[in-house]
PAKOLZA-714336 format. One record per atom (N, C-alpha, C): y, z, x; residue in one letter. Coordinates in steps of 0.1 Angstrom, whole numbers, padded with zeros to 4 digits, always signed. Layout:
<pts>
YZXA;...
</pts>
This chain:
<pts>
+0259-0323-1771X;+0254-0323-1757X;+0245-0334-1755X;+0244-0338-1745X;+0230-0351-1740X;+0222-0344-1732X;+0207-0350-1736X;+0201-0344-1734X;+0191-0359-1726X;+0181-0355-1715X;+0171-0365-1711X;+0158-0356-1715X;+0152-0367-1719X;+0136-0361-1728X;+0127-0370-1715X;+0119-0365-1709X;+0107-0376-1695X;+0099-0368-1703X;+0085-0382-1708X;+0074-0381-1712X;+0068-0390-1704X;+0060-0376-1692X;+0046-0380-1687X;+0030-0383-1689X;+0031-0396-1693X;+0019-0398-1703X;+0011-0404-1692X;-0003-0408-1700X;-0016-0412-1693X;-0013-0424-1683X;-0004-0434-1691X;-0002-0447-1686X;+0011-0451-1681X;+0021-0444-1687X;+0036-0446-1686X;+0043-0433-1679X;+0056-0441-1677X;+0064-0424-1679X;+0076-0431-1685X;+0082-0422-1693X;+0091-0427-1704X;+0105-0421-1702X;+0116-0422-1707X;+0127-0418-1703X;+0136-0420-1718X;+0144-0404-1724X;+0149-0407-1742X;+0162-0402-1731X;+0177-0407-1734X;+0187-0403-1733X;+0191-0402-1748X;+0193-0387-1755X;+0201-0388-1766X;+0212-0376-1768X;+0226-0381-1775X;+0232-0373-1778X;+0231-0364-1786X;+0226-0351-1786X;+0216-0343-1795X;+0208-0353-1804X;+0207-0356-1817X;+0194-0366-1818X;+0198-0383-1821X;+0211-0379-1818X;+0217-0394-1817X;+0210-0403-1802X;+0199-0412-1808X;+0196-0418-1791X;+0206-0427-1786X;+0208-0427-1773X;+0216-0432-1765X;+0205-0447-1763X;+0195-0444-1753X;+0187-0455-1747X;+0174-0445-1745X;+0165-0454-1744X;+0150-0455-1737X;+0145-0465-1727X;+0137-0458-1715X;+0133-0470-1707X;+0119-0462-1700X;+0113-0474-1698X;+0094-0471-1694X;+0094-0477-1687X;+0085-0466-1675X;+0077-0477-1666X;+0066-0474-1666X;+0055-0484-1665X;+0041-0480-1663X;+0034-0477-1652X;+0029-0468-1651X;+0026-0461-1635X;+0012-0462-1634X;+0005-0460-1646X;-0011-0456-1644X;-0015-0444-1639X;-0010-0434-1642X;-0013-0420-1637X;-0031-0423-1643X;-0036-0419-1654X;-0048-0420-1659X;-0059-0426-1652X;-0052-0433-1645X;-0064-0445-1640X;-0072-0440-1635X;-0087-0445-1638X;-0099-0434-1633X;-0103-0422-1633X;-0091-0418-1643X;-0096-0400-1646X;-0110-0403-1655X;-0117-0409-1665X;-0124-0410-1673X;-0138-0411-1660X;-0136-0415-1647X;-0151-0416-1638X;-0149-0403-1633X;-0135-0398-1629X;-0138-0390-1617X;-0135-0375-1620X;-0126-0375-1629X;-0119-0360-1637X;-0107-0361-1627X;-0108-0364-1620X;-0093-0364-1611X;-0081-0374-1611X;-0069-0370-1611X;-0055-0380-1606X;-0060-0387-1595X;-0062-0399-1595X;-0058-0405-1581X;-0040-0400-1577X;-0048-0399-1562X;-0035-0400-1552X;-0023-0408-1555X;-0024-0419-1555X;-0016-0430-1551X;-0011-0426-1567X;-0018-0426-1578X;-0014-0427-1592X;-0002-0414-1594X;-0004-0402-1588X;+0003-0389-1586X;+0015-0394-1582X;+0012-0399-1567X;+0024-0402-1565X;+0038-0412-1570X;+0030-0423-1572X;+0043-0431-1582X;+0046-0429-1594X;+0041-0416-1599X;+0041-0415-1614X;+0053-0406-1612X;+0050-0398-1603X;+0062-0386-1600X;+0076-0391-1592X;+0073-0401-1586X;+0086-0406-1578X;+0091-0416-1598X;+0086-0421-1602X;+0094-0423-1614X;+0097-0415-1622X;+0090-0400-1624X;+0097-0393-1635X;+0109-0386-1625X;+0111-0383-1609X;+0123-0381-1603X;+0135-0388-1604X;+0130-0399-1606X;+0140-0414-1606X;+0147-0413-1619X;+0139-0414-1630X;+0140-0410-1645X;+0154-0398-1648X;+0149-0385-1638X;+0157-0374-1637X;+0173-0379-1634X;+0169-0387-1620X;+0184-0389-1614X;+0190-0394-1625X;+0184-0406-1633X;+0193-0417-1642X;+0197-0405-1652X;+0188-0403-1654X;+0197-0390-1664X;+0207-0383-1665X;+0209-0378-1649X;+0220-0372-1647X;+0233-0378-1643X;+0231-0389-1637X;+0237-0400-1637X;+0247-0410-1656X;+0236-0406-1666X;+0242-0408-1675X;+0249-0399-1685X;+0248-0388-1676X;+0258-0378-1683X;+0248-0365-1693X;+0234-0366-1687X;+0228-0352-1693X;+0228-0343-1687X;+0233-0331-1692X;+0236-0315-1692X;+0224-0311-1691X;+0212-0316-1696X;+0199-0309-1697X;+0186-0317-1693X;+0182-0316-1689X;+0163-0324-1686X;+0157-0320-1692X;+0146-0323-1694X;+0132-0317-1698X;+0120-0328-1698X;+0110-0324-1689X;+0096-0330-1685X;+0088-0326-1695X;+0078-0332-1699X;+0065-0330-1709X;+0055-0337-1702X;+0041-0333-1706X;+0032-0343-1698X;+0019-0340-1706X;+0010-0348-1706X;+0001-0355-1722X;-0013-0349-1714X;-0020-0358-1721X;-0038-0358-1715X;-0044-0360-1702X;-0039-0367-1697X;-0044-0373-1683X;-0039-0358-1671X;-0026-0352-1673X;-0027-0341-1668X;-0034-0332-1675X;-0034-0331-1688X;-0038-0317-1691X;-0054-0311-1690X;-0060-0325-1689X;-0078-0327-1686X;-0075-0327-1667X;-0071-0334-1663X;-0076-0334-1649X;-0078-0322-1641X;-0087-0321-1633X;-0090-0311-1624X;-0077-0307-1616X;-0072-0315-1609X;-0065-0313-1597X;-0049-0314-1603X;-0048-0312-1618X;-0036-0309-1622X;-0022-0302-1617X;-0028-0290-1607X;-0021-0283-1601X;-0013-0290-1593X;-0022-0299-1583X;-0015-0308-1570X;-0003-0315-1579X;-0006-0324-1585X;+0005-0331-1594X;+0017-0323-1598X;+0017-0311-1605X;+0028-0304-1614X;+0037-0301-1596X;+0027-0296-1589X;+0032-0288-1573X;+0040-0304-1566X;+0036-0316-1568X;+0042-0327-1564X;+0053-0328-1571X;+0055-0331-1587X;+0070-0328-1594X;+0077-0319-1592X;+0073-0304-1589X;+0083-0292-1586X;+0092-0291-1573X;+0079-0303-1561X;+0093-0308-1551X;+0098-0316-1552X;+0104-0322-1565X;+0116-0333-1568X;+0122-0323-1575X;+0120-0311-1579X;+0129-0306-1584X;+0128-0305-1600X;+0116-0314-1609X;+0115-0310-1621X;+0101-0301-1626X;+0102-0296-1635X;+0092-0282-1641X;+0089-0292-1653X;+0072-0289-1653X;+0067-0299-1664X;+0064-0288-1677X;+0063-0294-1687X;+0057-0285-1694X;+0046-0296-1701X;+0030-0287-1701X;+0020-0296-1706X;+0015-0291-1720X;+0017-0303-1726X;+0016-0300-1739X;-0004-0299-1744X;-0009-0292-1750X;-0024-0294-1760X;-0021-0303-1768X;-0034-0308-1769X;-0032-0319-1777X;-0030-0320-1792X;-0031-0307-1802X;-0027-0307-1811X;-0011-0308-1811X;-0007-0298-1802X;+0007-0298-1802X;+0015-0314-1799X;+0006-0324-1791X;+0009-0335-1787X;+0013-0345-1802X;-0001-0341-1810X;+0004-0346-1824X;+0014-0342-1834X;+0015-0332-1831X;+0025-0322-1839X;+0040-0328-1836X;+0045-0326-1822X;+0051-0335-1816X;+0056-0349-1821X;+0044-0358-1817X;+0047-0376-1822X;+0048-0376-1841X;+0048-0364-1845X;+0045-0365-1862X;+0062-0358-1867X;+0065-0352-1855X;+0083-0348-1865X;+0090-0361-1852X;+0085-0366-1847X;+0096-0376-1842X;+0093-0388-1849X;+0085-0394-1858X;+0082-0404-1861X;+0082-0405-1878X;+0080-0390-1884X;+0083-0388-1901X;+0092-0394-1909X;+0086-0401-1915X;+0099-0410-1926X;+0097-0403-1941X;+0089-0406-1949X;+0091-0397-1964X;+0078-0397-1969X;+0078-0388-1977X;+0063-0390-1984X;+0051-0380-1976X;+0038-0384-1976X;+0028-0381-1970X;+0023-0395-1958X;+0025-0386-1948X;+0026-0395-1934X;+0014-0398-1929X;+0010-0405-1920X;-0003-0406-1911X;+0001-0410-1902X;+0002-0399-1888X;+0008-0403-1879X;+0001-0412-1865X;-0003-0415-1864X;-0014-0423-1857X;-0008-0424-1836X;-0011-0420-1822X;-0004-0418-1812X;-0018-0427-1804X;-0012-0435-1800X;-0030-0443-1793X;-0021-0447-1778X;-0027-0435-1774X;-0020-0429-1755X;-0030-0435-1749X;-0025-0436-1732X;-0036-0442-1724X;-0051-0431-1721X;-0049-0420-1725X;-0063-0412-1725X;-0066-0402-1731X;-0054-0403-1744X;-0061-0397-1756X;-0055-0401-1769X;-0055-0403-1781X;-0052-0400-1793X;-0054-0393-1807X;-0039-0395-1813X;-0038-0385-1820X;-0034-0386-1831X;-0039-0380-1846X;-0035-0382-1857X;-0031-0370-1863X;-0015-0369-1871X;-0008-0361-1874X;-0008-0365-1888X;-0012-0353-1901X;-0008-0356-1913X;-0003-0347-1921X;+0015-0348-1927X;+0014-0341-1936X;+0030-0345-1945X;+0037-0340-1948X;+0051-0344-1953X;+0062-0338-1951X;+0077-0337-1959X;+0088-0330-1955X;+0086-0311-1953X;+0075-0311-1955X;+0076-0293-1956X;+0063-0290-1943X;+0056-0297-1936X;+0053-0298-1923X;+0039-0308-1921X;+0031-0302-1910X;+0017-0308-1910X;+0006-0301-1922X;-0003-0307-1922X;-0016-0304-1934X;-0029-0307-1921X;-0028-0318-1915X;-0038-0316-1903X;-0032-0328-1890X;-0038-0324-1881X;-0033-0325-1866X;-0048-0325-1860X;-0052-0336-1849X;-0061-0336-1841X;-0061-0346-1829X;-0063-0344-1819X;-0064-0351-1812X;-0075-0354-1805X;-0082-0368-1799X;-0095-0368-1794X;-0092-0373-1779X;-0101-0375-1768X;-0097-0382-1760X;-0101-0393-1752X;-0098-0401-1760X;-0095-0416-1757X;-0081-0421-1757X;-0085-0432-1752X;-0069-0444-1752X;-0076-0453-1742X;-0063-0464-1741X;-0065-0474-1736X;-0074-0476-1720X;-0067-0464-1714X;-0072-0464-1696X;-0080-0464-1696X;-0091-0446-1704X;-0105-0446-1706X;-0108-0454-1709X;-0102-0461-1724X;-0116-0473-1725X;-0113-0480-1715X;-0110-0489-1705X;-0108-0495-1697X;-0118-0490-1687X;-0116-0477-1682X;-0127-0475-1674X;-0139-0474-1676X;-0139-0464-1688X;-0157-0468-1691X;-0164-0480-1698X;-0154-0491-1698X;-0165-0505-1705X;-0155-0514-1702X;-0146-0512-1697X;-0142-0527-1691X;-0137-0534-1703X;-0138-0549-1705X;-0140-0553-1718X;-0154-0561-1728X;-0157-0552-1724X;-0175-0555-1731X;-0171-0549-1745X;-0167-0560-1757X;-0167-0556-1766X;-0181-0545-1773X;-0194-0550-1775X;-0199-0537-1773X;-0199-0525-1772X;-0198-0522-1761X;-0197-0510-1752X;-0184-0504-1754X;-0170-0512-1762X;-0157-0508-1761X;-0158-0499-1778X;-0172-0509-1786X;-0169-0506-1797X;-0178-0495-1802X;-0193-0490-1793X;-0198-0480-1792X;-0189-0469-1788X;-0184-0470-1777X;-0174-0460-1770X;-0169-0457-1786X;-0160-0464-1790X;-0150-0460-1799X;-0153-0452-1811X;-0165-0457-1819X;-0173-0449-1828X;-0176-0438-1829X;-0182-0434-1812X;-0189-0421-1810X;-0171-0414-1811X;-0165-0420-1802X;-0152-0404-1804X;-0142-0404-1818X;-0142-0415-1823X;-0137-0412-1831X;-0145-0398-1846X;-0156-0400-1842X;-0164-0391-1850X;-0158-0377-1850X;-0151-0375-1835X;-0142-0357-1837X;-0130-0358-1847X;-0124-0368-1853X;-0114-0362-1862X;-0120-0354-1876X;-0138-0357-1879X;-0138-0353-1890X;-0132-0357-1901X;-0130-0353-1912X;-0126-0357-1923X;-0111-0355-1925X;-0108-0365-1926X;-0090-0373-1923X;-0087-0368-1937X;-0076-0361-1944X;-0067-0357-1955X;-0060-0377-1958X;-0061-0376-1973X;-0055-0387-1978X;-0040-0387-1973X;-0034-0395-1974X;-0017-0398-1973X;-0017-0415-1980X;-0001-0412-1978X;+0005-0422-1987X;+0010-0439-1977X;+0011-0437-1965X;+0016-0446-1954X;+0008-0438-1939X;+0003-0448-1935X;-0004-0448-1917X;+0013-0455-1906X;+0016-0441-1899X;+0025-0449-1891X;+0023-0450-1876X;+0026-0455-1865X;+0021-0460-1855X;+0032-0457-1844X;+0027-0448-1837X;+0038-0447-1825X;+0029-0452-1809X;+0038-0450-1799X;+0031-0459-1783X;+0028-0470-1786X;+0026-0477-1771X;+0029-0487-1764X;+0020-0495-1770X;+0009-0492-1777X;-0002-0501-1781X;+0001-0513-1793X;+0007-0503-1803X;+0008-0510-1815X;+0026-0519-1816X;+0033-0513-1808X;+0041-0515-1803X;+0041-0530-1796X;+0033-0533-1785X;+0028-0542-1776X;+0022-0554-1789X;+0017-0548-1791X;+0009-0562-1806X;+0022-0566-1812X;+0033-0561-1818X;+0041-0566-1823X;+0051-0572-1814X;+0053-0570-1800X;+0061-0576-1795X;+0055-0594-1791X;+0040-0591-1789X;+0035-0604-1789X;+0036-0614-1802X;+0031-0604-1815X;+0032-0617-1822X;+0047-0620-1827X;+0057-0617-1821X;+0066-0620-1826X;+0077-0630-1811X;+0066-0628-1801X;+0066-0641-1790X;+0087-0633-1781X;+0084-0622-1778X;+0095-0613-1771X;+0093-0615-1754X;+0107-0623-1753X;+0103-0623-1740X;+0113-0615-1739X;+0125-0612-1743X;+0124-0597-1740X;+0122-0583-1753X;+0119-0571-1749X;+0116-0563-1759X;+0128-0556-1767X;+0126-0558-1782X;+0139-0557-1792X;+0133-0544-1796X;+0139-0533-1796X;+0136-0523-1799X;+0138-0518-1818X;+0148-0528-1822X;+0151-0528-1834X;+0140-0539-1844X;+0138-0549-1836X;+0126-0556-1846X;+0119-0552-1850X;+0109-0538-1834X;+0096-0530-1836X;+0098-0520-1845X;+0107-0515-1848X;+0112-0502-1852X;+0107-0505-1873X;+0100-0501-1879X;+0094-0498-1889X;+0090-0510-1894X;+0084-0522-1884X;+0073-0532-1888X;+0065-0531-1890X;+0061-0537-1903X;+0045-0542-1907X;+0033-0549-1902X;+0025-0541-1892X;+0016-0549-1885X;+0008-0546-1889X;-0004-0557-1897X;-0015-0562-1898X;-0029-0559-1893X;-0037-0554-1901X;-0051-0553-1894X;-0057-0568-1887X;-0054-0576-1900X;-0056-0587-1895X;-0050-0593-1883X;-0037-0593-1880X;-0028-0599-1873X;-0036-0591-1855X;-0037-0578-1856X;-0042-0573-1843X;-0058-0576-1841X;-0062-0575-1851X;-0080-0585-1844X;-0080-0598-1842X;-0072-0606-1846X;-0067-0616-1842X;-0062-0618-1826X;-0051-0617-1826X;-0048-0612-1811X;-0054-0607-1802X;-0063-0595-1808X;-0072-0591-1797X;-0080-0600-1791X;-0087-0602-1799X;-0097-0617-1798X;-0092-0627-1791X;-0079-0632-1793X;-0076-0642-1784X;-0067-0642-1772X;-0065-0625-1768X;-0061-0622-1756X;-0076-0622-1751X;-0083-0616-1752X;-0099-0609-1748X;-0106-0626-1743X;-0102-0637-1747X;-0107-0654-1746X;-0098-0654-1731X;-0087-0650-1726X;-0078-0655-1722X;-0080-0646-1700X;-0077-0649-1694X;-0084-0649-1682X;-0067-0639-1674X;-0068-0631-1670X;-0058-0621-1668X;-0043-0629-1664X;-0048-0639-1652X;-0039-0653-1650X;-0033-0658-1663X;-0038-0661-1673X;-0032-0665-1682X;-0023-0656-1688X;-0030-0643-1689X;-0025-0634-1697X;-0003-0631-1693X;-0007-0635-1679X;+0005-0634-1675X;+0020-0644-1683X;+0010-0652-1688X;+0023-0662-1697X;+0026-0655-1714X;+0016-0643-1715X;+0019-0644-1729X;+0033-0634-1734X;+0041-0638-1737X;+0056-0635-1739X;+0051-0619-1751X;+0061-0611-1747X;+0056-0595-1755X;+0044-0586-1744X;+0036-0596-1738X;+0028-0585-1730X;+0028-0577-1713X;+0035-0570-1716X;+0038-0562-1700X;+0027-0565-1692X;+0030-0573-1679X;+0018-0575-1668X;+0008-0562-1665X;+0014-0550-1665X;+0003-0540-1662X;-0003-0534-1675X;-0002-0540-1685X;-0008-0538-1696X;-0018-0549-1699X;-0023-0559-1693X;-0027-0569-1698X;-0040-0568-1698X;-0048-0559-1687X;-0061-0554-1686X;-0063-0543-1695X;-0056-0539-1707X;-0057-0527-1712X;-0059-0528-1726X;-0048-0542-1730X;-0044-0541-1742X;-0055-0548-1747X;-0068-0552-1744X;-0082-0553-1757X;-0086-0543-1759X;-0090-0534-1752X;-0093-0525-1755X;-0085-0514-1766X;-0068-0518-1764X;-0058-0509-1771X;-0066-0514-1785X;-0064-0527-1780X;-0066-0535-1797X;-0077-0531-1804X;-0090-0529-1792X;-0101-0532-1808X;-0100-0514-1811X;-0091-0504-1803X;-0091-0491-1808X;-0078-0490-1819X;-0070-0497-1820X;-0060-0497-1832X;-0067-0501-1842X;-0074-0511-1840X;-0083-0514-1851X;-0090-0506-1860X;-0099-0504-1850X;-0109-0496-1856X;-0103-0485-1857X;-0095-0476-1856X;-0088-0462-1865X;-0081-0470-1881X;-0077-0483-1880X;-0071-0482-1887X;-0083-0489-1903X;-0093-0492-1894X;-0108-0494-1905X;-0112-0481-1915X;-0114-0472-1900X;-0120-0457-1902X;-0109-0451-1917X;-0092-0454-1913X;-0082-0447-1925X;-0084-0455-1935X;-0089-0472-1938X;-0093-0476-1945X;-0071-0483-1947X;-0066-0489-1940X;-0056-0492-1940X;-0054-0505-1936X;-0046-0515-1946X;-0049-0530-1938X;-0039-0533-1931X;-0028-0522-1929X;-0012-0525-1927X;-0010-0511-1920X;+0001-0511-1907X;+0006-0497-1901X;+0019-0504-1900X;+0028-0492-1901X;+0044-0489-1902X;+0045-0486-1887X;+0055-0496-1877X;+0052-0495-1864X;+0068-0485-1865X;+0063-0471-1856X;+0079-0464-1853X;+0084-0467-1837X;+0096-0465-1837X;+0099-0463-1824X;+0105-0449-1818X;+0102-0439-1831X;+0108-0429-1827X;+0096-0422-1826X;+0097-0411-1814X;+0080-0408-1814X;+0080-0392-1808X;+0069-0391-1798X;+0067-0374-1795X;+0079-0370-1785X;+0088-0379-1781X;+0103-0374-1773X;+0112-0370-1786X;+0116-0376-1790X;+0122-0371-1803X;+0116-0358-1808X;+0102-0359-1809X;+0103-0348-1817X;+0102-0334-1804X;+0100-0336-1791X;+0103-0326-1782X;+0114-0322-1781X;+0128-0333-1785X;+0139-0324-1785X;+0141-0323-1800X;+0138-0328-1806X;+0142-0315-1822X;+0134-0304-1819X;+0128-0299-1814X;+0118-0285-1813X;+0129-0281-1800X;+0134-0288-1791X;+0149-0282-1780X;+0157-0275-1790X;+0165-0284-1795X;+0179-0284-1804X;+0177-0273-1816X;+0160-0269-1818X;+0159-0253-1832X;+0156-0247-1826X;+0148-0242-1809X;+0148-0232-1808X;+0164-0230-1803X;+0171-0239-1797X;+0187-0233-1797X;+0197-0226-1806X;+0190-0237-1818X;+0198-0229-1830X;+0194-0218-1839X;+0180-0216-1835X;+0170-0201-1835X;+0180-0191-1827X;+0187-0195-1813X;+0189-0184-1807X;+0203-0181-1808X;+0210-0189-1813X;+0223-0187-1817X;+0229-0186-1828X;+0212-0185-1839X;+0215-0174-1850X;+0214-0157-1847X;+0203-0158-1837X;+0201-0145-1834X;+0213-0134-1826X;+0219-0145-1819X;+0231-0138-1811X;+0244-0135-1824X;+0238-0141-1832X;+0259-0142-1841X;+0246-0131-1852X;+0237-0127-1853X;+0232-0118-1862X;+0235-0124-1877X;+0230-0138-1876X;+0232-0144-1887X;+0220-0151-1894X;
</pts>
């Protein structure tokens, strides 16, 4: 069966066509729902609305490419905002039902779509919160999520390294005491985005990103000399999405610094992430229920 997975996140809205977990395609647009929730606790308007006319649009292509099934999910930026209601009541007249995920479950999520072997560290750096998933083939050991990402920092400090790197200290203090593992892996647009630049993508290869070695060093590097570089400019630099370009220091010096805090000089970039793992959690409660019907 094909199935469409739309993940309504802080910054994006995302789109998984796969044939049960065989993926077909993926495609993103960035909308900026988040924007400003970190001043005001509320969706902007205008952000509601293009976020939702793209996960509609998202819907049509879906059904258009031959999926039998939909399903909406929707991250931090809804599940904090006040006026969350207005938004879900805006997607229900296009016709889709969201379901909003907590944020543990958000890491639980990006940690079976992203698991390779061993003892994992699943690392999710969204536009207004992230999340670290740790454990191995027999499930999680710890799960937390805090709320930051790229947008927040954006709004509360702009790019005042300082203030970006105060911000980041104090929240990172809620994961508490992180469980060892054997590999830090890296899903979203952030760590994702650093590798498409240093590897100079004008357009984005989904198979290059897909379990690269990216560097502590190689992203404070970058940071640093995106952060020199005047938003005009930023528009030449090949791998960096235009509506990312006010975001991505901030992405940077917070990839960074989690990846200081795990004490890691290297992250394993995935491309398979919390859509995947929302439809493997589809495809077992199905097969949950059609053990239950055959009484087997």
């Amino acid at each position: 069966m094909r199935y469409g997975i739309i993940d309504i996140g802080s910054n994006s809205v995302r789109l998984l066509v796969s044939d049960d977990e065989k993926r077909v395609f993926k495609k993103i647009n960035t909308t900026g729902l988040g924007r400003g929730l970190a001043l005001s606790g509320r969706l902007g308007e205008e952000n509601m609305f293009v976020t939702a006319k793209a996960a509609a649009d998202f819907a049509d292509e879906a059904k258009a490419a031959g999926c039998e099934e939909i399903y909406a999910f929707a991250t931090e930026a809804v599940r904090s905002a006040a006026n969350r209601r207005e938004f879900v009541t805006m997607l229900e007249k296009y016709g889709l039902t969201v379901d909003i995920v907590d944020g543990n479950d958000e890491a639980t999520l990006g940690f079976s779509g992203a698991y390779t072997e061993g003892v994992c560290c699943v690392m999710d750096i969204g536009g207004a919160s992230t999340e670290l998933a740790i454990g191995d083939e027999k499930g999680l050991i710890y799960a937390k999520s805090v709320p930051t990402g790229l947008v927040r920092i954006f709004d509360n400090c702009g790019e005042d390294f300082k203030k970006i790197d105060e911000y980041i200290d104090r929240v990172l203090q809620g994961y508490g005491k992180v469980p060892s593992f054997d590999r830090l892996l890296s899903i979203g647009g952030t760590a994702s985005t650093f590798v498409a630049i240093n590897e100079k993508m004008k357009i984005y290869n989904s198979q290059i990103v897909d379990n690269y070695r990216l560097t502590l060093e190689t992203v404070e590097n970058l940071t640093d000399k995106i952060h020199a570089m005047t938003m005009e400019e930023r528009l030449n630099i090949d791998g960096l999405e235009p509506k990312r370009r006010n975001l991505i220091v901030g992405g940077g010096r917070l990839l960074a610094s989690i990846m200081k805090m795990l004490r890691q000089d290297c992250v394993i970039v995935r491309e398979s992430d919390n859509q995947e793992g929302y439809l493997k959690r589809i495809l077992a409660s199905k097969k949950n229920v059609d053990v239950n019907k055959d009484g087997r």
